[in-house]
LUMFI-10030 format. One record per residue (C-alpha): x, y, z; residue in one letter; residue number from 1. Coordinates in nm, 2 decimals, always signed. Each point is the difference from the previous one (the first is absolute). Layout:
REM LUMFI-10030
c1;c2;c3;residuo;num
X;Y;Z;A;NUM
...
This chain:
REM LUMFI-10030
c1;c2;c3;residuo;num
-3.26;-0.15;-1.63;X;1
+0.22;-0.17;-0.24;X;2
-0.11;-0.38;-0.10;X;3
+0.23;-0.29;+0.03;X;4
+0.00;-0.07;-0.39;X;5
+0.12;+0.39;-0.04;X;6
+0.28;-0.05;+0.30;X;7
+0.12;-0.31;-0.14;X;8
+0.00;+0.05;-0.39;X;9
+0.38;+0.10;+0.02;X;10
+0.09;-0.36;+0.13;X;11
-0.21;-0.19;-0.21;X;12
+0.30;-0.09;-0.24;X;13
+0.27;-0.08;+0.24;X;14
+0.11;+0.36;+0.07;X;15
+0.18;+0.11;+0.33;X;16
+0.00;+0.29;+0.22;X;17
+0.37;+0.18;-0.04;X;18
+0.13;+0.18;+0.32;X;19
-0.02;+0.36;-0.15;X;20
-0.38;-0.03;-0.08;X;21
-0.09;-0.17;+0.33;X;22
+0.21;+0.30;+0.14;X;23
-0.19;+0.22;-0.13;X;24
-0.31;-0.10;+0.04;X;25
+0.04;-0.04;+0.40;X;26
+0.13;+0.39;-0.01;X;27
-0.28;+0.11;-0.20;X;28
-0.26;-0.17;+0.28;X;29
+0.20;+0.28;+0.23;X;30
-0.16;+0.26;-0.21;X;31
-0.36;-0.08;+0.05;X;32
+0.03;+0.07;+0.39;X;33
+0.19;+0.32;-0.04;X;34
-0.19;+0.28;+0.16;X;35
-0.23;-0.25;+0.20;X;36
+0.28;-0.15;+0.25;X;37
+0.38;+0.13;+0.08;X;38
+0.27;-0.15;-0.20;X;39
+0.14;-0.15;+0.26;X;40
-0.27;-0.23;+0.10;X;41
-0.07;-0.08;-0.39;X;42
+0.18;-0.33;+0.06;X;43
-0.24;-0.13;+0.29;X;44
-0.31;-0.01;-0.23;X;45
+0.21;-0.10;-0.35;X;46
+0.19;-0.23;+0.14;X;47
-0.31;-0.16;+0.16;X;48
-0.19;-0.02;-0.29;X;49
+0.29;-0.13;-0.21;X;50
+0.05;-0.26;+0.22;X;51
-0.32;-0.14;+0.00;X;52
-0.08;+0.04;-0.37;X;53
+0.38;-0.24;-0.03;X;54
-0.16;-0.22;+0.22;X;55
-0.31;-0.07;-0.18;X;56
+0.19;-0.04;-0.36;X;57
+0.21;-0.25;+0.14;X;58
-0.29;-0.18;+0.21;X;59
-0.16;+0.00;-0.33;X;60
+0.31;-0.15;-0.18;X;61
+0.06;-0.23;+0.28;X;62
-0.40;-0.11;-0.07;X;63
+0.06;-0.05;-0.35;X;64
+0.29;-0.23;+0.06;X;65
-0.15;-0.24;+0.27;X;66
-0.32;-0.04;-0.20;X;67
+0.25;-0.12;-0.31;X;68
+0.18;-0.23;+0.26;X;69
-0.26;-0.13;+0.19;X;70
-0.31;+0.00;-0.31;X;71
-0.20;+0.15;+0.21;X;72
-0.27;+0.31;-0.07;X;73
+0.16;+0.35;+0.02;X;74
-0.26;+0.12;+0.30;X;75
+0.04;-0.32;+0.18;X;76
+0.36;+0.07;+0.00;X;77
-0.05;+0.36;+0.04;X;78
-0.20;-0.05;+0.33;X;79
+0.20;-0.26;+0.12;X;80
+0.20;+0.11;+0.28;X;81
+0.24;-0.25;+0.09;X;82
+0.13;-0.04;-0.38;X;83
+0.18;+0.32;+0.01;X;84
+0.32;-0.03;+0.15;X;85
+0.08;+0.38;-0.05;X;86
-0.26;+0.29;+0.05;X;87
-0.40;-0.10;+0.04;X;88
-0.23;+0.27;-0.11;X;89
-0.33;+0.05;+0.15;X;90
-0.28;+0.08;-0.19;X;91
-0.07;+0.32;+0.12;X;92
+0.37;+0.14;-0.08;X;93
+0.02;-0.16;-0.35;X;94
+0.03;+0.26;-0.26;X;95
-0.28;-0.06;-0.16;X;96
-0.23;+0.07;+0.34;X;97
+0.22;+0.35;+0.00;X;98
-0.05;+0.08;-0.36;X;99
-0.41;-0.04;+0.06;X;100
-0.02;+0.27;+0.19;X;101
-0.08;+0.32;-0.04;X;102
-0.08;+0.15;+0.34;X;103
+0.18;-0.06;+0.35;X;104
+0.32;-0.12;-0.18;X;105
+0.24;+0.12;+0.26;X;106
-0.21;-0.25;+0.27;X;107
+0.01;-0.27;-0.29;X;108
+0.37;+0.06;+0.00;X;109
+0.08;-0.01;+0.38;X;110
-0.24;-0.30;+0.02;X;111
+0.17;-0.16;-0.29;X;112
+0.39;+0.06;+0.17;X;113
-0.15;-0.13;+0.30;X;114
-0.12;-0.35;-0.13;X;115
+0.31;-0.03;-0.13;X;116
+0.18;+0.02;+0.33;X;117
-0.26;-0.21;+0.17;X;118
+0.03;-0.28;-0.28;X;119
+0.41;-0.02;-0.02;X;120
+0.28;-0.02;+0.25;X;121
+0.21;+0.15;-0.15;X;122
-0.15;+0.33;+0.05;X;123
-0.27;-0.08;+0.34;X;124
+0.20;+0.26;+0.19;X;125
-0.16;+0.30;-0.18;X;126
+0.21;+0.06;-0.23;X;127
-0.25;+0.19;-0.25;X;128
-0.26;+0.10;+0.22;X;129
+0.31;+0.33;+0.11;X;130
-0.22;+0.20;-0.20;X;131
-0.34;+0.10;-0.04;X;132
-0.20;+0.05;-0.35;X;133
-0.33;+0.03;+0.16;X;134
+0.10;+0.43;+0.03;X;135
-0.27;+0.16;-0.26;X;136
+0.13;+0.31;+0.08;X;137
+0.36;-0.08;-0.12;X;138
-0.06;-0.27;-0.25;X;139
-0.36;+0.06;-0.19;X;140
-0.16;-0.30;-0.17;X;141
+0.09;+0.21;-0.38;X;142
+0.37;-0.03;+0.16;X;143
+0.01;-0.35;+0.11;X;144
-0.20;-0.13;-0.29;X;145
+0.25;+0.19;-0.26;X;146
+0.26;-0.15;+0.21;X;147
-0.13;-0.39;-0.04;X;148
-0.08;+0.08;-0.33;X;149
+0.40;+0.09;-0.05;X;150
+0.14;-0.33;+0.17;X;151
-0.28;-0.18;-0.25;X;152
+0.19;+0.12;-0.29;X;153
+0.29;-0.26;+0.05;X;154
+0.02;-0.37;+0.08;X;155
+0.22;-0.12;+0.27;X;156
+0.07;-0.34;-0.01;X;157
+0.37;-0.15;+0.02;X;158
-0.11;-0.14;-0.36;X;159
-0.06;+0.34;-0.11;X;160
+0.33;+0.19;+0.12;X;161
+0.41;-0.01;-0.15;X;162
+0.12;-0.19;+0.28;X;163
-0.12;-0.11;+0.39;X;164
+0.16;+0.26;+0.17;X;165
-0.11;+0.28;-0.25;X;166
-0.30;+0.09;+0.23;X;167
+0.27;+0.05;+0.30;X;168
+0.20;+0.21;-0.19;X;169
-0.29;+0.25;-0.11;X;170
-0.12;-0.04;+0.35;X;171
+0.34;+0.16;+0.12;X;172
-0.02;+0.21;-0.29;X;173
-0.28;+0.16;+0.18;X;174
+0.07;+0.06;+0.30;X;175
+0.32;+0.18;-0.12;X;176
-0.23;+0.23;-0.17;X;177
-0.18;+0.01;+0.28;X;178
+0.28;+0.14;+0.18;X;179
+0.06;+0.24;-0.28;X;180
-0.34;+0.10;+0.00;X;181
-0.05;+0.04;+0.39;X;182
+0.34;+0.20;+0.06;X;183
+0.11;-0.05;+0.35;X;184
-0.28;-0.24;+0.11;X;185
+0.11;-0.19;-0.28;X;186
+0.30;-0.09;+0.14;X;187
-0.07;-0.17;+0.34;X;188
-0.15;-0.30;-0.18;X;189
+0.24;-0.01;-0.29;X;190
+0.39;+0.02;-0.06;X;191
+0.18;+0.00;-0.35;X;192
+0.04;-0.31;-0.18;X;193
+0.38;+0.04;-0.03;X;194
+0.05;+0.09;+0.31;X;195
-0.17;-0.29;+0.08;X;196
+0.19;-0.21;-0.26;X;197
+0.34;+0.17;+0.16;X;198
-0.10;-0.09;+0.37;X;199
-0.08;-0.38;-0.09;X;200
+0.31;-0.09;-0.25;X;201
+0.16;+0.11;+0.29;X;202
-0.06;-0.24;+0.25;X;203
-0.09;-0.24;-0.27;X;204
-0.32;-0.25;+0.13;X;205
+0.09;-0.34;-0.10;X;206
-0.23;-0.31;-0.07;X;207
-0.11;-0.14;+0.35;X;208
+0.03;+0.33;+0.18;X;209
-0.24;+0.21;+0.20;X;210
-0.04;+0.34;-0.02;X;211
-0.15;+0.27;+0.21;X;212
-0.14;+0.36;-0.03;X;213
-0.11;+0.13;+0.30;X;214
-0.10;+0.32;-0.14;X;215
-0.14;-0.18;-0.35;X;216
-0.25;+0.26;-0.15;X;217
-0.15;-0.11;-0.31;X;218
+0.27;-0.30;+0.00;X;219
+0.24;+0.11;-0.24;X;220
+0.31;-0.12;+0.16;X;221
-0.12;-0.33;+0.09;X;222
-0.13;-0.05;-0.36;X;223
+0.29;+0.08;-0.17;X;224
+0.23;-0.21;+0.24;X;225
-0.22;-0.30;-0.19;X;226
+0.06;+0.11;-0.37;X;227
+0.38;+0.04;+0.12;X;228
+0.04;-0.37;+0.09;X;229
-0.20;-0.05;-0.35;X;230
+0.20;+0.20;-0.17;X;231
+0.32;-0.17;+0.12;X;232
-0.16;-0.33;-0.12;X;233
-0.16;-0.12;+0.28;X;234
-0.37;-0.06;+0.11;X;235
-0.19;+0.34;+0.12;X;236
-0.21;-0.23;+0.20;X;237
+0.30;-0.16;+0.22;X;238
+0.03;+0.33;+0.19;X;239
-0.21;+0.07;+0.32;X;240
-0.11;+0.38;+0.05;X;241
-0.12;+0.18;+0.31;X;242
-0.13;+0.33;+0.02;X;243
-0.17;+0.26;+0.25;X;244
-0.13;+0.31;-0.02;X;245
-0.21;+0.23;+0.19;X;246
-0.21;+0.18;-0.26;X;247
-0.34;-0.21;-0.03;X;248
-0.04;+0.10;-0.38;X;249
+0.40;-0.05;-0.10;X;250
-0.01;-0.31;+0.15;X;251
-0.30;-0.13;-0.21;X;252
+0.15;+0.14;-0.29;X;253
+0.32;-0.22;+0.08;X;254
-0.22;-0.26;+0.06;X;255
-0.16;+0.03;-0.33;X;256
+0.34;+0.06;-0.17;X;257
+0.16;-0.32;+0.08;X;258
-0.31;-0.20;-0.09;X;259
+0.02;+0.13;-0.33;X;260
+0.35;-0.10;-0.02;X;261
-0.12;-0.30;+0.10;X;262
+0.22;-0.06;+0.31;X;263
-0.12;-0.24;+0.19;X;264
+0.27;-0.08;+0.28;X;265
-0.10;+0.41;+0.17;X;266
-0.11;+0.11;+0.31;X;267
-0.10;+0.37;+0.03;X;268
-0.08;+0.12;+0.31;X;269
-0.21;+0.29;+0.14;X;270
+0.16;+0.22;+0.26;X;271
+0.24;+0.24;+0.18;X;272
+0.34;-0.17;-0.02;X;273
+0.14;+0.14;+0.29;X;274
-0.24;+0.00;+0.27;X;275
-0.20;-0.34;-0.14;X;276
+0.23;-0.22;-0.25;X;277
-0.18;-0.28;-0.12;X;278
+0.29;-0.28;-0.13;X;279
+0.05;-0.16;+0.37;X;280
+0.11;-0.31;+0.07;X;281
-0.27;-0.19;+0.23;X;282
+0.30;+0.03;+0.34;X;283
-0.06;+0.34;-0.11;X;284
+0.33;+0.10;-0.17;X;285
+0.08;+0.20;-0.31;X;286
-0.04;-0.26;-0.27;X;287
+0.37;+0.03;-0.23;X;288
+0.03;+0.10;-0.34;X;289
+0.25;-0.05;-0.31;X;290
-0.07;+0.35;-0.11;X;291
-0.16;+0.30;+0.12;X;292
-0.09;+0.23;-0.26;X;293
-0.18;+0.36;+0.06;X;294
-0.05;+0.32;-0.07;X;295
-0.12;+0.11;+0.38;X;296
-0.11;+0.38;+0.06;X;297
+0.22;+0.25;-0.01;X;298
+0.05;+0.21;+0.33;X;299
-0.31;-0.22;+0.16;X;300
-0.10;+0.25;+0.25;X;301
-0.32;-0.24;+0.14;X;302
+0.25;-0.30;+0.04;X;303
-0.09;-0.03;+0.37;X;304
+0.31;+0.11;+0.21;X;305
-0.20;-0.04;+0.32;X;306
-0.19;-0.30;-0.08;X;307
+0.34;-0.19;-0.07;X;308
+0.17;+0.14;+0.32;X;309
-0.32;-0.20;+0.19;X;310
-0.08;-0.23;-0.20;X;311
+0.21;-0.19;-0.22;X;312
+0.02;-0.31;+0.02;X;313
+0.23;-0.16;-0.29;X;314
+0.36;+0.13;+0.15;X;315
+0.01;+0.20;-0.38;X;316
+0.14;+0.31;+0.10;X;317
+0.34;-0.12;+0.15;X;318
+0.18;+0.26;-0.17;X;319
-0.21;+0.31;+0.18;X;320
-0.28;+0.17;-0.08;X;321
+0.02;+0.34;-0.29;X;322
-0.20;+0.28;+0.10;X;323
-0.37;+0.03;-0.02;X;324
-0.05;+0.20;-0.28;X;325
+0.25;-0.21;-0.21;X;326
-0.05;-0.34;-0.01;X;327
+0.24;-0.12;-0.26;X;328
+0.24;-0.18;+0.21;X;329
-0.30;-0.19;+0.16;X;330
-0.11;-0.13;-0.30;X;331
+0.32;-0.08;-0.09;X;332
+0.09;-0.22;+0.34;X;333
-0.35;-0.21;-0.05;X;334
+0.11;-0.09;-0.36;X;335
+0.32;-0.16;+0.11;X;336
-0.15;-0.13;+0.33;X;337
-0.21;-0.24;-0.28;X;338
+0.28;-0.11;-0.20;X;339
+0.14;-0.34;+0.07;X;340
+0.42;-0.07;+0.09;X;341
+0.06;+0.01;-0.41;X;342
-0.26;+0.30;-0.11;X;343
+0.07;+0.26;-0.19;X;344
-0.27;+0.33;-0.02;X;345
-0.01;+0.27;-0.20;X;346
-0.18;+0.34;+0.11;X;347
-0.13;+0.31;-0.14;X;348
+0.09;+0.33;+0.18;X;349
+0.06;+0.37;+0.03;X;350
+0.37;+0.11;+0.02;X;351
-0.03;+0.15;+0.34;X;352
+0.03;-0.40;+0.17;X;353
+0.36;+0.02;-0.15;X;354
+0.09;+0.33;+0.20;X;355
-0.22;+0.13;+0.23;X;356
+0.18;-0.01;+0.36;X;357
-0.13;-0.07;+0.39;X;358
-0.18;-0.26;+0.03;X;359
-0.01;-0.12;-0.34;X;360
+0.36;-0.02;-0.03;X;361
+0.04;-0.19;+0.35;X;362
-0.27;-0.30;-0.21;X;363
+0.25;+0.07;-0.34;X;364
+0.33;-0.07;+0.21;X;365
-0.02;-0.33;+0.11;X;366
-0.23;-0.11;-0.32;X;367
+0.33;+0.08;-0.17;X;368
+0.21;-0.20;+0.28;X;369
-0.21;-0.28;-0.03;X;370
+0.03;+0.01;-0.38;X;371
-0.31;-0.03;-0.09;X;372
-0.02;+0.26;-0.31;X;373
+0.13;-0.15;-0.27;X;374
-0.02;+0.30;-0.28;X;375
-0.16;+0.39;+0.02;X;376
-0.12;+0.13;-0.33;X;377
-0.01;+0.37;-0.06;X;378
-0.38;+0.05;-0.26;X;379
-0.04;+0.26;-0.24;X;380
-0.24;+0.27;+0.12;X;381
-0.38;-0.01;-0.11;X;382
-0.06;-0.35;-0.04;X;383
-0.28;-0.01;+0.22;X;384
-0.38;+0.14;-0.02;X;385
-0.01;+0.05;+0.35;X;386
+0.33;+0.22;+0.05;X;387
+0.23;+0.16;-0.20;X;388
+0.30;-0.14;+0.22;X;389
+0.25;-0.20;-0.14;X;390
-0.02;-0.30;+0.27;X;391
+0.24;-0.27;+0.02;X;392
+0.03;-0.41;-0.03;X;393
+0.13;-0.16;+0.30;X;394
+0.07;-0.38;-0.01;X;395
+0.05;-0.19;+0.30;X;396
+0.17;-0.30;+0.00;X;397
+0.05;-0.28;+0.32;X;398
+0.24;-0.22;-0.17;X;399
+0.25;+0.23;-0.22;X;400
+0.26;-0.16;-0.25;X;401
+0.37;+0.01;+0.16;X;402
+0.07;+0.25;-0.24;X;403
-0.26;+0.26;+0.12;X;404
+0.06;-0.07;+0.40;X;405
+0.04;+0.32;+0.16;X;406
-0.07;+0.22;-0.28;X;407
-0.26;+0.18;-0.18;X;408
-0.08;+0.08;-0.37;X;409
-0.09;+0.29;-0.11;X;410
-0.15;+0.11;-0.30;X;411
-0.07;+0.35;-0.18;X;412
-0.31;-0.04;-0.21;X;413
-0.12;+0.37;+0.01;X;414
+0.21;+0.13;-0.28;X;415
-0.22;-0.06;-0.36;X;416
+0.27;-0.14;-0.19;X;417
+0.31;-0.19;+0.17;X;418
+0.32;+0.21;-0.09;X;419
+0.22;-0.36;-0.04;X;420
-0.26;-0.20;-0.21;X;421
-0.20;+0.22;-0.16;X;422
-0.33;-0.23;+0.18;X;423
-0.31;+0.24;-0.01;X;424
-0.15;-0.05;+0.35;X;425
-0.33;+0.20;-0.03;X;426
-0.16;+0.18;-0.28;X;427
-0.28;+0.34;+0.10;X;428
-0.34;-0.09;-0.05;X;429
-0.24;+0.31;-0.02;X;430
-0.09;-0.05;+0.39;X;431
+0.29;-0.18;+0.16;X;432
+0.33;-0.22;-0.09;X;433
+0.00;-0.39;-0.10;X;434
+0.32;-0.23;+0.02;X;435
+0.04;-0.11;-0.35;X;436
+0.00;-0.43;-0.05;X;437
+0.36;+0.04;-0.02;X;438
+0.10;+0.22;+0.29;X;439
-0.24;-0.30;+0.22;X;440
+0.23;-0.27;-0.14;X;441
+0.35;+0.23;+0.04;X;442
-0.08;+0.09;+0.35;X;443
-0.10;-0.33;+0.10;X;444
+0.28;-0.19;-0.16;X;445
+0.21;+0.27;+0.21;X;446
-0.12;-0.10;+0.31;X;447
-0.03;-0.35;-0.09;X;448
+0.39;-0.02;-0.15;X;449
+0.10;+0.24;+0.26;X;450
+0.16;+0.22;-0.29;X;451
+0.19;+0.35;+0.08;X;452
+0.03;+0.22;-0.27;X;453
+0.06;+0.34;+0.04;X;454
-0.26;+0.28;+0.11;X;455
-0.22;-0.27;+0.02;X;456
+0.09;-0.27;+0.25;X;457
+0.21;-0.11;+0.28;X;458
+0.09;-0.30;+0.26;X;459
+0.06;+0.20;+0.31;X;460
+0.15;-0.19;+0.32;X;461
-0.22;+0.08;+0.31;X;462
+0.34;+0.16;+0.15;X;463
-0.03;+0.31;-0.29;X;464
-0.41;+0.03;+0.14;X;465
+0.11;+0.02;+0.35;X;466
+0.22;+0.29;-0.09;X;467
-0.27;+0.16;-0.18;X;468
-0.23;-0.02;+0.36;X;469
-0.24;-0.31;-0.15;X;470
-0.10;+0.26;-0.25;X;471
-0.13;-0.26;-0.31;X;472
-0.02;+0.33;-0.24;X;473
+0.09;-0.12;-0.36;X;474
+0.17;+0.30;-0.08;X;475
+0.25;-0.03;+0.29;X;476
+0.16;-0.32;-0.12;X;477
-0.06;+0.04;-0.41;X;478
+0.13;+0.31;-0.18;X;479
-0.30;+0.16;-0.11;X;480
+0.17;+0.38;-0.13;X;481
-0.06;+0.11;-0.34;X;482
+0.32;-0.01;-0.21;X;483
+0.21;+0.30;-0.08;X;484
-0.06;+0.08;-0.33;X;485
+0.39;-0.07;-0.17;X;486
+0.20;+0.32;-0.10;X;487
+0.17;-0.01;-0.34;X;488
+0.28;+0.21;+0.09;X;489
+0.08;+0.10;-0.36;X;490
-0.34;+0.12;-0.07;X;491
+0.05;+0.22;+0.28;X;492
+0.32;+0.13;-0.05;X;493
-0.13;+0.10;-0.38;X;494
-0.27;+0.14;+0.13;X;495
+0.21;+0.23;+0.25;X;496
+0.23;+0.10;-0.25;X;497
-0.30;+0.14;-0.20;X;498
-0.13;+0.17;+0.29;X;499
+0.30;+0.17;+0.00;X;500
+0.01;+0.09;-0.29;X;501
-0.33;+0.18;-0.02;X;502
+0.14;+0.14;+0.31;X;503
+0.27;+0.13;-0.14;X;504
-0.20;+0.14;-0.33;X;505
-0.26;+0.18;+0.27;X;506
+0.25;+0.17;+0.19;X;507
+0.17;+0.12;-0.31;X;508
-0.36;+0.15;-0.17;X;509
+0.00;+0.15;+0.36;X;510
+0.28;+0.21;-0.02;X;511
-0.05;+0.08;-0.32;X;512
-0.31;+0.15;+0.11;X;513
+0.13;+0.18;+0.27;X;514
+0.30;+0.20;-0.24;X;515
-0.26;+0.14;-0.22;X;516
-0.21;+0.09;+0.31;X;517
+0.35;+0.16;+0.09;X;518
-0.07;-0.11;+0.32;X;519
+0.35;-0.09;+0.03;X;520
């Protein structure tokens, strides 16, 4: 394997690691597993070994600087557990120890991950032990040694990289490739950054809020509501987030996701969110929420119709229950069953919770009498790497401005290019669509302003939807038709006139054909 002096040498005069390189060089790690494992379980061994290859950089960094502080020996300070106030790294999952060996490195590995979790609360409850390297049959020692050999190539230190967050934002850049990679899989653990970045200006986090997920996945939603409140100048640390999801290995990728981010104020939890929520109160009530952000399945058929018609216990499905086979609406009642008397959420969802009738449109009605949604917003088609339907923004809001009572804004965001402003909303990608950085910030500040413009949006009072049956359909209250292309009436008249003319000069060559034929 590499040695430290060769993986180093690039750092030795003060250089940093740019995003595109680090980029890169987590893709290309994806390469040395294709044909060994299926590309959608790439990230449950990279990301493991990327995490603990980032922990052991910085626990080396960490060393460096408490032996300068305290003038103490590097391997007293090394070995010295309660000096580290971050990560502690056990000697048999320090990098060095994985680098030595050259047989049995997929048990060195899983041994190493699990020292880790045994040494550091942060991570006791298993959060890298989800998967197994100790499989010769899928992961060979030549594999796994080329692999370690890979993540030796690069330094990862904070002292080492363009900025903090840099390793969060490769980390993201990852798993979108990931979802890329994997196809459909991809998408249950992963959902586009802008439509991510839409959802969250949205209902807007502030500094001092809380924020829950209850169907997190790898954490994306929760993690950006941070960098929003950064972004708007406050602290990404004065935010609380709270997460769940039922997937073991999502979750520990969440987990691992918003410890690279360094997010300390989060609480991921394992588990079905229906049948088992985990963010109860100790009377055992639903704790309350500023914002509920989520991009829930789609059509849940396993959301447990049954089970809640004996079972629940939280009073969260006072609206009615959807059917079995589509549990949109469920998911939809829990989220605002968790937001406190101010909360706004904002929800990702197929089109068909805006029109489909029966019992989904008896749980629509009195949402809309109670005025609890706040804005419907109409996606482009293809966003998505799970589905090629368009889907739909919904934002839910408990404590409306005066101006929006008893109404509802919609907004058309599936045409490419708004006809009014000229905004580009998406651009084609070779697999699927992306909103562009300035469709995001139009159809936010749309929302967010409550703008109409038209074919693109619309304040609609709740009378108008009642006419319309409690059908939420964008197109219904937004003109949405192609325009007729203009006439230019003298154009046509010249060009009628020279018809008619060549009309004329044919019937005459006609007849003149006809005299000599003498048929006349």
């Amino acid at each position: 394997m590499a040695s430290e002096n060769e993986s180093i040498s690039q750092y030795a005069e003060g250089g940093t690691l740019d995003l595109d390189t680090l980029e890169t060089h987590l893709w290309e790690a994806a390469d040395i597993l294709r044909g060994s494992i299926d590309a959608a379980d790439y990230k449950n061994y990279i990301f493991g070994i990327l995490f603990l290859k980032r922990i052991n950089d910085r626990f080396e960094e960490e060393t460096e600087e408490l032996a300068e502080e305290t003038g103490n020996d590097k391997d007293f300070v090394r070995d010295y557990r309660d000096l580290h106030d971050e990560f502690w790294v056990p000697e048999r999952a320090r990098w060095d120890h994985i680098k030595a060996q050259d047989t049995d490195i997929g048990a060195a590995l899983s041994k190493a991950l699990e020292a880790v979790e045994d040494e550091n609360d942060a991570i006791a409850d298993r959060v890298l032990t989800t998967v197994d390297f100790n499989d010769k049959e899928r992961l060979s020692d030549a594999t796994l040694d080329e692999l370690v050999t890979h993540f030796d190539k690069h330094r990862y230190r904070n002292a080492d990289l363009e900025d903090p967050d840099i390793f969060g934002r490769a980390y993201e850049y990852l798993i979108r490739q990931f979802a890329d990679d994997a196809g459909k899989k991809g998408g249950e653990f992963y959902t586009p950054r802008e439509v991510v970045q839409l959802l969250v200006d949205c209902v807007d986090p502030e500094p001092g809020n809380r924020v829950y997920d209850p169907a997190c996945g790898s954490g994306g939603m929760l993690i950006y509501s941070a960098q929003h409140v950064a972004e708007k100048g406050g602290d990404k640390e004065d935010i609380s987030l709270y997460g769940q999801e039922k997937n073991l290995n999502t979750w520990a990728i969440g987990e691992m996701n918003v410890l690279l981010h360094e997010l300390q104020d989060t609480t991921l939890a394992k588990g079905d969110t229906i049948k088992d929520p985990q963010f109860v109160t100790e009377h055992d009530e639903l704790e309350k929420f500023d914002r509920v952000v989520a991009n829930p399945p789609w059509n849940d058929k396993t959301w447990g119709k049954e089970w809640v018609q004996e079972n629940e216990p939280y009073n969260r499905f006072d609206y009615g229950l959807p059917p079995k086979n589509r549990g949109d609406w469920a998911w939809i009642q829990l989220m605002i069953a968790s937001l406190n008397e101010t909360g706004k959420a904002g929800i990702v969802m197929d089109n068909g919770v805006l029109f489909r009738s029966r019992s989904e449109k008896k749980i629509r009605k009195p949402f809309l009498e109670d005025d609890l949604i706040e804005a419907v917003i109409a996606l482009p088609e293809n966003l998505f790497y799970n589905t090629s339907s368009p889907g739909c923004l919904l934002i839910f809001n408990k404590d409306k401005p005066e101006e929006r009572k008893d109404r509802v804004l919609f907004i058309y965001a599936e045409d490419e290019e708004l006809r009014e402003s000229g905004t580009q909303v998406y651009e084609e990608q070779s697999n699927q669509n992306q909103l562009t950085d300035g469709g995001v910030e139009y159809l936010a500040e749309s929302y967010l302003t409550g703008r109409e413009e038209d074919h693109h949006s619309r304040l609609v009072d709740l009378e108008e939807i009642k006419e319309n049956d409690w059908n939420l359909n964008v197109p219904r209250y937004v003109d949405t038709t192609e325009p007729e292309e203009p006439i230019d009436v003298s154009a046509k008249l010249e060009e009628l006139d020279r018809l008619a003319e060549k009309r004329e000069r044919t019937e005459a060559e006609l007849e003149e054909y006809m005299e000599e034929l003498d048929y006349r």
